[in-house]
C-alpha positions, 0 to 999 in steps of 0.5 A: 762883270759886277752885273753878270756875277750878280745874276746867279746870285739873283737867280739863288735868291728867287729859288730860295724864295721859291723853296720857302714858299713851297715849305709854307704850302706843304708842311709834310711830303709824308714817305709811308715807305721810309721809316724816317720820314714817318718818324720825322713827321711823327715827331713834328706831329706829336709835339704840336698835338701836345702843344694843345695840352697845359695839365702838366703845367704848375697850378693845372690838372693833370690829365685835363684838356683845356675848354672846349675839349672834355675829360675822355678825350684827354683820356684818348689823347693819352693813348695816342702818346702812348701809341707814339713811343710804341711805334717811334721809340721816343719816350718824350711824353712818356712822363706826362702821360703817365702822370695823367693816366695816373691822376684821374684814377680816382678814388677806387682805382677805375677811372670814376674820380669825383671831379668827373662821375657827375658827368661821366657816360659809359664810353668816356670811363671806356677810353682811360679804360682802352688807353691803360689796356693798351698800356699792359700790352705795348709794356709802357713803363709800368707806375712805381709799385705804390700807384696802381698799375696798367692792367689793374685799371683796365680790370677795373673799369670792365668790373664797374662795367660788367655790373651796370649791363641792364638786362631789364630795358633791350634785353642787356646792353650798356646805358651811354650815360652812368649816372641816372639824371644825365641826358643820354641816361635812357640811350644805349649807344654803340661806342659804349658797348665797342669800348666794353667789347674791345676791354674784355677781348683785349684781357681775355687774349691778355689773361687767357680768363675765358669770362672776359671772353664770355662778356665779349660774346655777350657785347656781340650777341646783344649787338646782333640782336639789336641790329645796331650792327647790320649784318646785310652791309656790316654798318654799325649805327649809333644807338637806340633808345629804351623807349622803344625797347631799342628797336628804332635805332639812330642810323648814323655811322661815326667810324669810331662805333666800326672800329671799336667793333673791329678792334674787339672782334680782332682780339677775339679772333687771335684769342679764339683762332676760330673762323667765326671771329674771322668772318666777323672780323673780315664782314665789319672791315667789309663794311668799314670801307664805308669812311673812305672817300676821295677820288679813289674812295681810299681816304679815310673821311667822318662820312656822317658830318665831313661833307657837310660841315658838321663836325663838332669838336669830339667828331673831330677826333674820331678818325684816330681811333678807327685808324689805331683800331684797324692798325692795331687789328694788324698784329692779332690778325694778319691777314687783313695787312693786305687789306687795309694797308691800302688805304692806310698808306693813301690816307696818311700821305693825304692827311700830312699834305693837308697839314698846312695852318696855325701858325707854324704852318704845320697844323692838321686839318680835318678834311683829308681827300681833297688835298687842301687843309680846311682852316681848322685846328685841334687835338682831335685833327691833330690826333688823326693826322698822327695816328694815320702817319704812325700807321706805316710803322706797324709792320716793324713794331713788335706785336702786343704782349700778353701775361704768358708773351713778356707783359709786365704789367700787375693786374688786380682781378677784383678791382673797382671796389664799391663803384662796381655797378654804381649809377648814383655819384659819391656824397657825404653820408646824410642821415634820413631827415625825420619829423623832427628835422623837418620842425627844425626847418620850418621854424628856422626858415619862419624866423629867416622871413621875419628878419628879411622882412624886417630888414626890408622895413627899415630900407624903406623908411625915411630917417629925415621924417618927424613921424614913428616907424609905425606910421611911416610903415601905414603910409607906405601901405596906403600909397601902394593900395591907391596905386593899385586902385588906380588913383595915380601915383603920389610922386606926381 
């Protein structure tokens, strides 16, 4: 008797052993059409995103990212926080994201703080720039009256970045890099101009200014122009340099370049209500098919670097924003739900059954469309797999707010103050040097050598010897002239 009641129990304990093993090997059966199931996953996601981030941490920086991840990608990262409490409601992170976008301001209120302008391209100012945009028009908890506010920073970033458009090199265009000793300097690459696009869309549509739409046609002109955009398969590449007045282009496609286009071009449709902006908009989403793979060629893949196992660390995060980009693109232009949804949909269950490693065994990979996860972990895989799950929850969000729809958010027209069009990084202010100074330095650097010299001389004498200085001093002259006559070392 004791025998047969033991074997269910045997039998219970296998298939929870069973059970177990199966939650080890797929962390997330993602539903896109359960509204819980996506916010579920959403929030395991999120809170293992965040887990990579310390800047809120006593004795950290806040809106830093630990090496080997730099300043923009925390700046993006904040925009997927905040892309979290507008899909799912939860304002966990609400507060350290406001910190951060807070923080990094810097001393004009423009995303140029001085712990960064030395190094700081273009594109990386952009994304704080896109993160605070998206801010004003999901109406994030707005800052306390005394810090600036969402809209005024979005301003001005555009306003330092209208000012550095180089009509003198490629007929316009944004340089990648601002400050004019840094690698990349004399490159003008696509996400900088995609981040310009989009900002000055997304404040024309948000504050009905027609100049920020000017702006915008002039990003796409000049992006036409330059064939950096290919109006045969709508591809957009990577850049070209000013060497050649930018007609040898970098053909390489990262999907974010295709979807700041897009994005922008959305914003530019729902503003205008023109059918150019949406045959452009309709031909780059053609063209964006190109990053979707798999057997089905619907799961979103970096085509440039994936396949071949490439990717460094900032391509890692790129899948995120053509995923916010196209999801955003929903709410300003209806039409492409349909089409785009899609491969949405089949991307998100793919990406959250790969997420399988760390030692929760819940992490995201960066290979979504072979089914298994690929042994990597980071902010920008983990990015990814969350924008990609929040995805199923556009349908039932609320649309973008704009100045005349309930946004809240203050804006500051001018804003940007004297980094407007600057390429030098802040200083003391040196006086010019003068003749003068240049005596000065000479004779300081005359008296430096003496002392050297001076102080090198005593090391070498020998305080147990019965003769001078001065003698000393000769002898070691001496020794050193024989050795370099070839005569042989005194020592032996």
């Amino acid at each position: 008797m004791d025998r047969l009641r033991k074997v269910p129990r045997l039998g219970r304990l296998a298939v929870g052993l069973l059970l177990a093993a199966g939650q080890l090997t797929t962390a997330y059966n993602l539903n896109p059409d359960s509204a819980d199931s996506v916010k579920s996953i959403s929030k395991q996601m999120a809170e293992d995103l965040v887990s990579f981030y310390n800047g809120n941490q006593p004795g950290n920086t806040p809106g830093l990212l630990p090496d080997p991840y730099y300043w923009w990608e925390a700046g993006a990262m904040m925009g997927t926080l905040i892309d979290y409490w507008y899909y799912t409601g939860d304002d966990t992170y609400n507060d350290i994201t406001s910190q951060a976008l807070l923080f990094q301001v810097g001393e004009t209120n423009d995303y140029m703080p001085r712990n960064q302008t030395r190094t700081e391209g273009n594109d990386d100012q952009g994304f704080w720039g896109l993160s605070v945009m998206s801010a004003a028009e999901y109406n994030f908890p707005n800052p306390p009256a005394d810090k600036p506010q969402w809209l005024a920073l979005a301003q001005a970033v555009f306003n330092t970045q209208a000012a550095r458009w180089d009509t003198e090199h490629c007929g316009g265009g944004l340089r990648w890099q601002i400050f004019t000793w840094n690698n990349g300097y004399d490159y003008k690459n696509s996400i900088s101009q995609a981040c310009f696009f989009a900002l000055g869309a997304r404040l024309a549509l948000y504050t009905g200014n027609q100049s920020y739409a000017d702006w915008a046609e002039k990003t796409w002109d000049w992006m036409i122009n330059t064939k950096l955009i290919n109006t045969t398969n709508w591809y957009v590449y990577d850049g070209a340099g000013i060497e050649t007045n930018c007609t040898v282009l970098t053909p390489y496609q990262f999907s974010y370049n295709a979807g700041g286009m897009i994005l922008g071009a959305a914003a530019m449709y729902n503003y205008t209500e023109s059918q150019t902006w949406k045959n452009r908009l309709d031909n780059l989403l053609q063209g964006s098919k190109v990053f979707f793979t798999g057997p089905n060629n619907n799961i979103m893949s970096e085509v440039a670097c994936e396949s071949v196992n490439t990717c460094n660390v900032d391509e890692h995060s790129f899948k995120a924003y053509l995923t916010r980009w196209l999801t955003m693109m929903i709410k300003w232009a209806p039409h492409t739900y349909k089409v785009i949804m899609p491969y949405l949909r089949a991307s998100s269950v793919a990406a959250a059954k790969q997420c399988q490693g760390g030692d929760n065994k819940r992490m995201c990979g960066l290979i979504w469309y072979d089914g298994k996860y690929d042994n990597t972990t980071g902010v920008g895989q983990q990015m990814a797999a969350l924008e990609i799950t929040m995805s199923n929850l556009i349908a039932n969000s609320s649309a973008p707010v704009t100045a005349d729809s309930g946004g809240t958010s203050v804006g500051d027209p001018g804003g940007g103050g004297d980094d407007i069009g600057r390429n030098q990084p802040k200083g003391p202010d040196y006086k010019p040097i003068t003749a003068a100074d240049k005596f000065g330095a000479a004779i300081l650097t005359v008296i430096v050598v003496a002392s050297v010299v001076g102080a090198m001389g005593f090391i070498f004498l020998d305080e147990t010897s019965t003769k001078g200085p001065v003698a000393q001093l000769k002898g070691c002259c001496r020794r050193s002239k024989e050795e370099r006559q070839g005569k042989g070392s005194p020592y032996q």
